[in-house]
C-alpha positions as CSV (number, residue, x, y, z in Angstrom):
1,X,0.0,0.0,0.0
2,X,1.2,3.4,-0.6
3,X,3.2,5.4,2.0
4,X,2.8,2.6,4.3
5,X,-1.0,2.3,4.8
6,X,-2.3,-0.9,5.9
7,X,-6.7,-2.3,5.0
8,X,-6.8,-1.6,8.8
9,X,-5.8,1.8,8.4
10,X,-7.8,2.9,6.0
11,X,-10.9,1.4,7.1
12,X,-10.5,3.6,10.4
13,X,-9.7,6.9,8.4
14,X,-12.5,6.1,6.4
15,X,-14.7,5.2,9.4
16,X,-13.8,8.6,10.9
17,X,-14.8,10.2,7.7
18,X,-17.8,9.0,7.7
19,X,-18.4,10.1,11.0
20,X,-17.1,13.9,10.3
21,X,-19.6,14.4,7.0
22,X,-21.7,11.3,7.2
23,X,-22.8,9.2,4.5
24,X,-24.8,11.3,2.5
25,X,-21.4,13.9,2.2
26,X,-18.9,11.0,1.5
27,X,-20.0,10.7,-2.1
28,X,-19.8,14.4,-2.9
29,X,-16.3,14.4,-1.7
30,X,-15.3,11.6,-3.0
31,X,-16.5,12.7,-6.6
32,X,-15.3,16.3,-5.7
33,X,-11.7,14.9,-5.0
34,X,-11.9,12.5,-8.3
35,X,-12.3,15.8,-10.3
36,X,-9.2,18.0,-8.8
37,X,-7.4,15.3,-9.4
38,X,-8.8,14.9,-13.3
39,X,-7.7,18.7,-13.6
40,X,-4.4,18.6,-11.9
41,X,-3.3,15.6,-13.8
42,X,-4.7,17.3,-17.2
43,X,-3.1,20.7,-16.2
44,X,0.3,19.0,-15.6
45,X,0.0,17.2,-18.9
46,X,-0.4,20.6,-20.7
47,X,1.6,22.1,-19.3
48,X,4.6,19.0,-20.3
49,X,3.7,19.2,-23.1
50,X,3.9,23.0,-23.6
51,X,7.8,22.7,-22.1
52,X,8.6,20.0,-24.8
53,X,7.2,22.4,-27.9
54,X,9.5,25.0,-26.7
55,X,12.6,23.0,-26.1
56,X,11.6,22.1,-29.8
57,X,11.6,25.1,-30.7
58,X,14.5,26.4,-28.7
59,X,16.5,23.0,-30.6
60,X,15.6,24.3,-34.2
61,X,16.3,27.7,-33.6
62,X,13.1,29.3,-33.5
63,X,12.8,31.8,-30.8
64,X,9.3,32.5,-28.9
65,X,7.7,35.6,-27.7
């Protein structure tokens, strides 16, 4: 499991969880969290991408502004 977790673990962090916002709120979170994390990962591929165009560029000569 990553950074160490155990099932044990995580089945009392998500028991606590459940207690802080309840069932109802878990699902909301849980699909609010899936879609930062969507963005982030498609923001960070633009912006890779973005970084290898201009080291293209940079390797042909062409200069940006």
């Amino acid at each position: 499991m990553p950074f160490g977790i155990g099932p044990l673990e995580l089945v009392i962090v998500l028991v606590i969880v459940m207690l802080i916002f309840g069932v109802g709120k878990l699902s909301d979170i849980g699909g609010a969290l899936g879609k930062s994390i969507r963005e982030f990962r498609k923001s960070s591929m633009d912006e890779t991408q973005e970084q290898a165009s201009v080291s293209k560029d940079n390797k042909e000569g062409k200069t940006t502004t």
